[in-house]
Structures are given as C-alpha cells and as structure tokens.
N, CA and C atoms as a LAMMPS dump frame, in Angstrom:
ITEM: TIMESTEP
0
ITEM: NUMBER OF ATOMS
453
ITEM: BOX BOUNDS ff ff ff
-5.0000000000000000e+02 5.0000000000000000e+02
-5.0000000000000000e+02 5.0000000000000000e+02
-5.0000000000000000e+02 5.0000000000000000e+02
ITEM: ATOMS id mol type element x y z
1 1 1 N 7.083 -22.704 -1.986
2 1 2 C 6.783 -22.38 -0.599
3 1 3 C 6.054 -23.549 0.051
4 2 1 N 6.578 -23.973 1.086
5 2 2 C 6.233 -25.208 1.948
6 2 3 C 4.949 -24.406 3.122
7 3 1 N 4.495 -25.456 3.98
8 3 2 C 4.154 -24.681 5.062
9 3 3 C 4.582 -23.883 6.01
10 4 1 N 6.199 -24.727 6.043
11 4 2 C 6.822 -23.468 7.199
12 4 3 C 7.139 -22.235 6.572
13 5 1 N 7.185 -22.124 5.106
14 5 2 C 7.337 -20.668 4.894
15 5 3 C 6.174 -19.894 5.295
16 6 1 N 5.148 -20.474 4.907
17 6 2 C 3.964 -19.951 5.014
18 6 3 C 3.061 -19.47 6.488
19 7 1 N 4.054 -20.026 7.311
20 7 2 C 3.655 -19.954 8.968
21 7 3 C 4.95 -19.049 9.026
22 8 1 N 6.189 -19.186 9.065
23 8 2 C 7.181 -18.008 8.751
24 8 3 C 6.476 -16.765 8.359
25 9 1 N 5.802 -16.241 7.404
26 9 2 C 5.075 -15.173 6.418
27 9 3 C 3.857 -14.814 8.081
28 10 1 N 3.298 -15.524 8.267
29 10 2 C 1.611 -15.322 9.165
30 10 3 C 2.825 -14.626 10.067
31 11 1 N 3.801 -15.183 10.725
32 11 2 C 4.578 -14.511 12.476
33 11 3 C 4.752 -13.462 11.879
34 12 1 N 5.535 -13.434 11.088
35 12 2 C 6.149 -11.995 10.668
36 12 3 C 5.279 -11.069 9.936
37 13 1 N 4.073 -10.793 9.588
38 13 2 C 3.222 -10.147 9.349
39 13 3 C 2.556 -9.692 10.83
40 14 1 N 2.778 -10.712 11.583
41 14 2 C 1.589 -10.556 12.644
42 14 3 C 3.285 -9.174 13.663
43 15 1 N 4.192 -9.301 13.691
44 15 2 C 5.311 -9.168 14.095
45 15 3 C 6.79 -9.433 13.522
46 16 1 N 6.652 -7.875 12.855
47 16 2 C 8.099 -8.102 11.537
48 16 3 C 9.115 -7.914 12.668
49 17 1 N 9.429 -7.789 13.934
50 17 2 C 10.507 -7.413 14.747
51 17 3 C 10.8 -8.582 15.387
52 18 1 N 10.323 -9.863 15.273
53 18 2 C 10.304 -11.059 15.833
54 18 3 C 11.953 -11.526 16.251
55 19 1 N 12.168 -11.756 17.226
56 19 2 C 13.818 -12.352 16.692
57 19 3 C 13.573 -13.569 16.197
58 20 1 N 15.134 -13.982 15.472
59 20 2 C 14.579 -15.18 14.904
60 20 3 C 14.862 -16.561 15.501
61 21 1 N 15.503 -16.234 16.799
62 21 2 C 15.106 -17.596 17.62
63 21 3 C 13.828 -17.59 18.269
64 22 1 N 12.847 -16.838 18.315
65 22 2 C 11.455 -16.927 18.637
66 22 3 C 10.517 -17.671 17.619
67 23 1 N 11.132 -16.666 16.514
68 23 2 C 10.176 -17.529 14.683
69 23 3 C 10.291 -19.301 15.056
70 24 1 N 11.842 -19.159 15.58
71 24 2 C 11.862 -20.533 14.589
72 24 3 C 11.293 -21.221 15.813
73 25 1 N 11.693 -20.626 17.337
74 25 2 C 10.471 -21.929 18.029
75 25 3 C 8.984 -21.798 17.633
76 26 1 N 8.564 -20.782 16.872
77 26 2 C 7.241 -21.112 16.764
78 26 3 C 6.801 -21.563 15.347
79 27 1 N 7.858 -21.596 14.714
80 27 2 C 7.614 -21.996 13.58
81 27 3 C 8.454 -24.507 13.715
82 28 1 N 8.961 -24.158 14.71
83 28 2 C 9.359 -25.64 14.7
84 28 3 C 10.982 -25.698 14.417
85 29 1 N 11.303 -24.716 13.945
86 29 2 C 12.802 -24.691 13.561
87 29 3 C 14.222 -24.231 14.305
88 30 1 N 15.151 -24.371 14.091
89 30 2 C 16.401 -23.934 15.138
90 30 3 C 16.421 -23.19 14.17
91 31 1 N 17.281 -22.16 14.731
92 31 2 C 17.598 -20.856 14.531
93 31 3 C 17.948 -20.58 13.17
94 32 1 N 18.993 -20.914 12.826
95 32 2 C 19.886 -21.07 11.629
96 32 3 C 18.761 -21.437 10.15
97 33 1 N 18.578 -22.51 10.105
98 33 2 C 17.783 -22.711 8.717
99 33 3 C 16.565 -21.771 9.135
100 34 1 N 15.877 -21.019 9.892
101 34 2 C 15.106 -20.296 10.236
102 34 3 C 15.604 -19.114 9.267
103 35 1 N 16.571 -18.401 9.87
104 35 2 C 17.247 -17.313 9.42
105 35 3 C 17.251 -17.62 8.106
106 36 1 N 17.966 -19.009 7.464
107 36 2 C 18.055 -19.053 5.765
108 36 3 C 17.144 -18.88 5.002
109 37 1 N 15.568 -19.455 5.582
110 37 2 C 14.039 -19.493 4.967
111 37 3 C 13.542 -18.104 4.599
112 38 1 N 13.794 -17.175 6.292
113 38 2 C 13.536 -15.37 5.892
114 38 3 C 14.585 -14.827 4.981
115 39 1 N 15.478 -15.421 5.043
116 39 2 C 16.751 -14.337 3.828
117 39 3 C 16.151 -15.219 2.51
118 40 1 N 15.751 -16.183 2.086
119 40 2 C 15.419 -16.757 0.807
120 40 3 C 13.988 -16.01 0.5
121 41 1 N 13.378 -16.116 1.487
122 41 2 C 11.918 -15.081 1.154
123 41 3 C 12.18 -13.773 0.759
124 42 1 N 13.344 -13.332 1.371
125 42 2 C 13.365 -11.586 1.3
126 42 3 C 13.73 -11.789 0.177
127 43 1 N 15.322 -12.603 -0.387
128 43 2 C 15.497 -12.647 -1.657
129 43 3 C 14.904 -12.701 -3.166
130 44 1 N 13.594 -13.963 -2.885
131 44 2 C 12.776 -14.1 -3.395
132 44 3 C 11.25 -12.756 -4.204
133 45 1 N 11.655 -11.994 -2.601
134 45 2 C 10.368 -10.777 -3.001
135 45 3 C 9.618 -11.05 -2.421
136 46 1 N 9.466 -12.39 -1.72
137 46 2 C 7.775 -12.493 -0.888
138 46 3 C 7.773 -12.001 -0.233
139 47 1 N 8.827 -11.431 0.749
140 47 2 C 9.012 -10.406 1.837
141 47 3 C 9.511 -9.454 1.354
142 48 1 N 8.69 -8.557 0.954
143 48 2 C 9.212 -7.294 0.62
144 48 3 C 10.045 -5.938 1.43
145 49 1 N 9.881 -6.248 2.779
146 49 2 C 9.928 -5.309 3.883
147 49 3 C 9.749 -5.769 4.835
148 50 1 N 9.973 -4.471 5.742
149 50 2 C 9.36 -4.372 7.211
150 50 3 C 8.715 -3.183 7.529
151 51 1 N 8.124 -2.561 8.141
152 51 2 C 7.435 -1.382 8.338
153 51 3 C 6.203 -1.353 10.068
154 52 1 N 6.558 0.032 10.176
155 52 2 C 5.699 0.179 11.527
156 52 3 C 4.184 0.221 11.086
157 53 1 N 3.429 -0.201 11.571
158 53 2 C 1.9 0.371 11.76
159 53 3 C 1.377 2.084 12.073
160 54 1 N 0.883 3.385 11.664
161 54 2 C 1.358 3.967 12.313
162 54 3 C -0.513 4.946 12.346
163 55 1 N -0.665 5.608 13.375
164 55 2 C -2.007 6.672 13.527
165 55 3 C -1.827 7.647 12.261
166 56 1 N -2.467 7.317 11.565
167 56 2 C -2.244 8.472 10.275
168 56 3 C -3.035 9.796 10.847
169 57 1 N -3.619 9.873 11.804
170 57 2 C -4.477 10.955 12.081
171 57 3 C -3.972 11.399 13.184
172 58 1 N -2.714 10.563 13.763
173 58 2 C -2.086 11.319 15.296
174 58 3 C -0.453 12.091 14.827
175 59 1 N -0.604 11.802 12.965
176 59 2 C 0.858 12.526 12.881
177 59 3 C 0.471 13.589 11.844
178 60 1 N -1.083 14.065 11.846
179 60 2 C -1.642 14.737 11.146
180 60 3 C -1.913 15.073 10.225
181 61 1 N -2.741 13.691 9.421
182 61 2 C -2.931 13.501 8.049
183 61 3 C -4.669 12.9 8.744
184 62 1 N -5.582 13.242 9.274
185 62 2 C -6.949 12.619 9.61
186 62 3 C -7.928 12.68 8.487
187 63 1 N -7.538 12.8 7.414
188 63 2 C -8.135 13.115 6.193
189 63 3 C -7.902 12.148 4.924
190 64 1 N -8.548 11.194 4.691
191 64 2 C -8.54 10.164 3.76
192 64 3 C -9.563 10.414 2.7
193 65 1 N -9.008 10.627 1.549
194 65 2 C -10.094 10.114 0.243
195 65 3 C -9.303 9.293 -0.829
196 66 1 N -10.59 9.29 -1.058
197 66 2 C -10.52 8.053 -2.249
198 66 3 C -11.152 8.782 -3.748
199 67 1 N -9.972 8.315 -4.732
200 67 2 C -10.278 9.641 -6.346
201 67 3 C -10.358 8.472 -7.31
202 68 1 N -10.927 8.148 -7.662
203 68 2 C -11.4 7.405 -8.889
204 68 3 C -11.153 8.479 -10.196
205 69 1 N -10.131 8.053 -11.302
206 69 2 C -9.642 8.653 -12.138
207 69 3 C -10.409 8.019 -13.217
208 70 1 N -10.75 8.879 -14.379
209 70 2 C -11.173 8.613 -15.441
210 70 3 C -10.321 8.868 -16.507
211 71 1 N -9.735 7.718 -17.591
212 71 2 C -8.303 8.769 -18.055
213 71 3 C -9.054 8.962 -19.595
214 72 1 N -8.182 10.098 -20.634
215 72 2 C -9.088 10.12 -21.796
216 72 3 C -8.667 8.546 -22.447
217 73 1 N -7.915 7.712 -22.384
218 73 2 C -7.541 6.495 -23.212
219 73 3 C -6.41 5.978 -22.052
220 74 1 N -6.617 4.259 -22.1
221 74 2 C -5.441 3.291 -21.391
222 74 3 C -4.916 3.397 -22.499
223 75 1 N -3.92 3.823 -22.793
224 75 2 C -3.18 3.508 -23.651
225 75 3 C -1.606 3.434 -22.423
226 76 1 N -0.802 2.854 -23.274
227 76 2 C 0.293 1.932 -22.546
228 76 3 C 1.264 3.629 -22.173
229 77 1 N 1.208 5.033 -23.192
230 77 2 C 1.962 6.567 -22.578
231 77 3 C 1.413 6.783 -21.545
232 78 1 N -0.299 6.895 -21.792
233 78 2 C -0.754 7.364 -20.452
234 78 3 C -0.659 6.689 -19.31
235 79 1 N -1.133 5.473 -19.403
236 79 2 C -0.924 4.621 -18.045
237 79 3 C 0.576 5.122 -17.544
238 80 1 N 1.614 4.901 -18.246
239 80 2 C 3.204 4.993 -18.045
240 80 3 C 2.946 6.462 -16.913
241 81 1 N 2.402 7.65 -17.675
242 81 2 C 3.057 9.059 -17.528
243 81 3 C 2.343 9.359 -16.136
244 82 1 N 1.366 7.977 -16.111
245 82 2 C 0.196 9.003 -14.796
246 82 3 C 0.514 8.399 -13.52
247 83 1 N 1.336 6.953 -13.82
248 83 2 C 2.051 6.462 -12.525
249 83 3 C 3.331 7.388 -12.216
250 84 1 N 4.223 7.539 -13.241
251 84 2 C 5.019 8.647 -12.9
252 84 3 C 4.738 9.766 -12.157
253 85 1 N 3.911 10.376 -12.633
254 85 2 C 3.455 11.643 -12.229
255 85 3 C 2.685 11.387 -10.663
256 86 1 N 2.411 10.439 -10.047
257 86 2 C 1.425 10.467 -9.035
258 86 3 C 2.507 9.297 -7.394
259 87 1 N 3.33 9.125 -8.141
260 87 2 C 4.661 8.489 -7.048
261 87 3 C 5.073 9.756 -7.211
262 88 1 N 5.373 11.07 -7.486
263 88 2 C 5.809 12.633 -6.893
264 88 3 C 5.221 12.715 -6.248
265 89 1 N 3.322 12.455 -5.765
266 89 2 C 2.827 13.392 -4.76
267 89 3 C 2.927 12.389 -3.289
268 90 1 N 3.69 13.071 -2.452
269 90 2 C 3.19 12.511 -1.123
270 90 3 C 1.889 12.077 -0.779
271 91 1 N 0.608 12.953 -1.092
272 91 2 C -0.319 12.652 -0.641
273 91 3 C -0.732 11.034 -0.97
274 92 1 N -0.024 10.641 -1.883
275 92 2 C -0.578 9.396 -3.177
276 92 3 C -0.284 8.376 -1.836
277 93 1 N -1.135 7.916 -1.229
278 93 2 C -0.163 6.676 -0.403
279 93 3 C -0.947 5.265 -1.297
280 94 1 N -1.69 5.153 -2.061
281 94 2 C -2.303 3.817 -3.121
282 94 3 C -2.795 3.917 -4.356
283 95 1 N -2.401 3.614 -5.231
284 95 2 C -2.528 3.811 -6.769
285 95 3 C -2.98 2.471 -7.464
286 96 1 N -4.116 2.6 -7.743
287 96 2 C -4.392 1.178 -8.173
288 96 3 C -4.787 1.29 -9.525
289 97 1 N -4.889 0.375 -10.275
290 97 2 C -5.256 0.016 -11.762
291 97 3 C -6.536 -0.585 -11.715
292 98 1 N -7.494 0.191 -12.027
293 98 2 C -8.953 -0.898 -12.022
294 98 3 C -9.529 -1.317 -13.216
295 99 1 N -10.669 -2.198 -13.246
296 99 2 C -11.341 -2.647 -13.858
297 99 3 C -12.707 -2.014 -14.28
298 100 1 N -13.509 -1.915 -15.408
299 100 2 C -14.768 -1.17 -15.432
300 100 3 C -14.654 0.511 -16.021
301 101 1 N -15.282 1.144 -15.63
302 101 2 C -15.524 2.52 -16.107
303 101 3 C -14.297 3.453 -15.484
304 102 1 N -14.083 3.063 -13.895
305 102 2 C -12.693 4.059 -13.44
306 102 3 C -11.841 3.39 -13.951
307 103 1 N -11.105 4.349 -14.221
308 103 2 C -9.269 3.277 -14.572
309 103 3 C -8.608 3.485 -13.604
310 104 1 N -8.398 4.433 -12.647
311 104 2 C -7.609 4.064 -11.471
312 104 3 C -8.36 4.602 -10.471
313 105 1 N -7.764 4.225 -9.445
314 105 2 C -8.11 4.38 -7.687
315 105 3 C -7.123 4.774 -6.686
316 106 1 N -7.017 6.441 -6.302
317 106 2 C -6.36 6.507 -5.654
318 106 3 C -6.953 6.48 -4.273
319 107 1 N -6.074 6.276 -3.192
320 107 2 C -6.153 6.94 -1.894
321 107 3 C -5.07 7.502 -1.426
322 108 1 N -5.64 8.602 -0.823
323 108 2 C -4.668 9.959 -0.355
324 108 3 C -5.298 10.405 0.549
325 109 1 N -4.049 10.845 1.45
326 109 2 C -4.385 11.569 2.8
327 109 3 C -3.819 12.604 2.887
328 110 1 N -4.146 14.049 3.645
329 110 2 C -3.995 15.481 4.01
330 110 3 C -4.201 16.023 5.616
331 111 1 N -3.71 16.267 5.513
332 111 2 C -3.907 17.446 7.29
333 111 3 C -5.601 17.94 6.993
334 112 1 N -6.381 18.326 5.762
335 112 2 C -7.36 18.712 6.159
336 112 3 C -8.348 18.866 4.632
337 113 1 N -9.005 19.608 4.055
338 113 2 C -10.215 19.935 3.282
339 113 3 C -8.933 20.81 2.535
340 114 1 N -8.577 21.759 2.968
341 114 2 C -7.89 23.046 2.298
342 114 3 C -6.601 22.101 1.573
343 115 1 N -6.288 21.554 2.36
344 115 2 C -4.434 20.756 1.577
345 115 3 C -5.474 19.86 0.463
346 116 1 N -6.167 19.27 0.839
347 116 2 C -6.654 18.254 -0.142
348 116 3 C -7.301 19.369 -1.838
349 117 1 N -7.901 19.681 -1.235
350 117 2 C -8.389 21.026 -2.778
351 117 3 C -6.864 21.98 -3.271
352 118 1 N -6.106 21.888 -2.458
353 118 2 C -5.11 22.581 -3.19
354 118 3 C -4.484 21.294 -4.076
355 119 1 N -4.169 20.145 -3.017
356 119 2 C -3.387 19.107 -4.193
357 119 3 C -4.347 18.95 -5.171
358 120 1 N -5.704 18.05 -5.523
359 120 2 C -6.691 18.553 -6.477
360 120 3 C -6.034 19.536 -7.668
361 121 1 N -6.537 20.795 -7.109
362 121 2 C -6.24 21.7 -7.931
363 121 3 C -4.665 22.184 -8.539
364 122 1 N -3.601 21.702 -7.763
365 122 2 C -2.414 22.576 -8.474
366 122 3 C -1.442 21.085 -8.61
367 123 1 N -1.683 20.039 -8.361
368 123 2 C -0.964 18.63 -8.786
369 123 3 C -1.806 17.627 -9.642
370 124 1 N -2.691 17.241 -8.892
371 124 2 C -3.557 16.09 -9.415
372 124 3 C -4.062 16.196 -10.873
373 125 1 N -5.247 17.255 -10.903
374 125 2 C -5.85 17.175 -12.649
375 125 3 C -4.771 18.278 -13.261
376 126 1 N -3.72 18.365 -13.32
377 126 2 C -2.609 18.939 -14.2
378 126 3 C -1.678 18.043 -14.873
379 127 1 N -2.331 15.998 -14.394
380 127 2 C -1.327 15.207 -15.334
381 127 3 C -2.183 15.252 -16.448
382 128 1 N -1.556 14.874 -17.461
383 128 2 C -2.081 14.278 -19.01
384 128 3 C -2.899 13.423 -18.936
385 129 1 N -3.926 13.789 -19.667
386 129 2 C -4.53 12.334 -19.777
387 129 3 C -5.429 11.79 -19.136
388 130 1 N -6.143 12.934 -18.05
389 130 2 C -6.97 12.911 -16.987
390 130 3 C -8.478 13.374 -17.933
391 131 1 N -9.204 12.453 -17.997
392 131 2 C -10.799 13.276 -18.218
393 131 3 C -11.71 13.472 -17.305
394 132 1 N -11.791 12.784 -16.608
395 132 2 C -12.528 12.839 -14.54
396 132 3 C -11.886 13.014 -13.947
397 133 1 N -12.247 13.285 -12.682
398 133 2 C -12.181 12.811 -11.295
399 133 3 C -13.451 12.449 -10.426
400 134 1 N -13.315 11.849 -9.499
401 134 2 C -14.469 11.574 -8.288
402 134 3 C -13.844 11.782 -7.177
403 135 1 N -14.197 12.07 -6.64
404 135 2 C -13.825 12.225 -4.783
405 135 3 C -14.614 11.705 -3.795
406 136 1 N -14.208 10.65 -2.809
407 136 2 C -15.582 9.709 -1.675
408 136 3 C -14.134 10.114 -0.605
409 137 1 N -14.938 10.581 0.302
410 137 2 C -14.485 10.853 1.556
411 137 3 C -14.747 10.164 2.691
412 138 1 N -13.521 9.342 3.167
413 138 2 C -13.577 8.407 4.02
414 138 3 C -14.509 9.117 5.357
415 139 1 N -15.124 8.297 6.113
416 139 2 C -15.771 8.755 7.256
417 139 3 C -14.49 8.388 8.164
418 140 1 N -14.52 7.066 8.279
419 140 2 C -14.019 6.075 9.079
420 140 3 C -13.815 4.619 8.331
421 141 1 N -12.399 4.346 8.931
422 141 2 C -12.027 2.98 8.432
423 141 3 C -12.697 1.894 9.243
424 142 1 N -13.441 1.128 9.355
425 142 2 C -14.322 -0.007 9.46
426 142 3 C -13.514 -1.149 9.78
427 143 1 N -12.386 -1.47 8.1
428 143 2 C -11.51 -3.004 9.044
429 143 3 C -10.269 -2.301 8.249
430 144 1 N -9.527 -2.799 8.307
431 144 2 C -7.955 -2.519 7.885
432 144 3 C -6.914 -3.741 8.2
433 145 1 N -6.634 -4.303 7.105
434 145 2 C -5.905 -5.787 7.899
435 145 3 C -4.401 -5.409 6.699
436 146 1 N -3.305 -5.662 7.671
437 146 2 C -2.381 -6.015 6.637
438 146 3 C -1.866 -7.18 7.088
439 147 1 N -2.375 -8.138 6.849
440 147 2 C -2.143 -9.582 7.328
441 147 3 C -2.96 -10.551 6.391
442 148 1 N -2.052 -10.991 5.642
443 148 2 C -2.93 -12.255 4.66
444 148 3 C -3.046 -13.121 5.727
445 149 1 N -4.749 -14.14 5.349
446 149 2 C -4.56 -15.132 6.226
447 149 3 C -4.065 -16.813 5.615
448 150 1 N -3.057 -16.966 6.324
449 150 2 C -1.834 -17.512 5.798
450 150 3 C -1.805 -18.567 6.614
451 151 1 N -2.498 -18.604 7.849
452 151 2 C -2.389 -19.694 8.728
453 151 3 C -3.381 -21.085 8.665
C-alpha cells in the first residue's frame, strides 16, 4: 500500500458512496486506475465493505451493554463453540477476544431492560463453557469513530 491507497482508504471511510471520478480528483488520479486501486483493495480485504451509519436508538435498540465473559477454560472447543453460538444472537453486534481475567467482550443492544434480561437469561449463559458474566451499562457514547486516521 502506497500513499494513494492510503488517502483512497481516509475518502472512502470518510464517504463509502463517493463516485469514483470524485476519489480520484481528490486522490490525484483519473478515473480508471482509480477504479483499479478500489477493486484491488476490495480484492485484497482492506476494504471489506460499505455500510450506512445508522441511530441505533431511532430504530429502537437505545439500550447498549457491555458483558465481559468469564469462560471455565480458553481452550481452542470452547473458544470455537462460544463464537458460534453468539453470531446466532442478533443482539451480539461485537465479540471480542480479550486479554487478562475477562476472556471476551461483548456489546449488545435491545429495545429495553426486559429484552436484555430475557436474552441474558434464555440465550446468553445457556452456551458451554460460560463461568461469569458482568454487565456495564452504557450511559452514553462519548466518541465513536469508524475512521482510521489514515491521512
């Protein structure tokens, strides 16, 4: 990856709907090898997508927590069975692998208190392999960037 990919990556993060005779005047390029750089990125994987930005609380999910999982052992079944099991729940929108005492980190969102204690209770601690949970309840998101800074 040169710089113009890398100024390519900043537009289109900042604006995945860009046409690409706009990219390439702002990236320095005519159209054409413009277009070849984003299809070699997409190919590549560095561009994984495109996707809207969207009010998670205006399509009625205003309810964010965060579950720090404690599992009984990392072992290479459980890790396997508990990612499986947690790409079924809608609520799952981030699944992370951590470092230290939690072994994973979810965040999940609900319409409210009641959806969230039901998933809890009749999805979540019913995978294998679960010895905790924690629950931190977002107040408010503070910063939120999906934009590496790339420029």
């Amino acid at each position: 990856m040169d710089k113009i990919d890398r100024r390519i990556i900043a537009h289109l993060q900042k604006d995945g709907r860009m046409p690409v005779i706009d990219l390439a005047d702002r990236v320095g390029l005519t159209p054409t090898p413009c277009a070849r750089r984003v299809a070699r990125l997409e190919a590549e994987g560095i561009i994984t997508g495109y996707s809207a930005r969207v009010d998670q609380a205006k399509l009625g999910y205003p309810l964010t927590v965060f579950i720090f999982v404690e599992l009984e052992r990392q072992s290479h079944e459980t890790l396997s069975g508990f990612e499986r099991a947690v790409t079924r729940f809608d609520e799952v929108v981030e699944c992370h692998l951590m470092t230290g005492t939690r072994d994973i980190l979810l965040k999940v969102v609900t319409p409210d208190l009641t959806a969230f204690d039901r998933f809890l209770e009749t999805q979540l601690v019913h995978i294998p392999g679960i010895r905790a949970t924690r629950s931190s309840f977002s107040l408010r998101t503070m910063v939120q960037r999906d934009v590496l800074p790339l420029d």
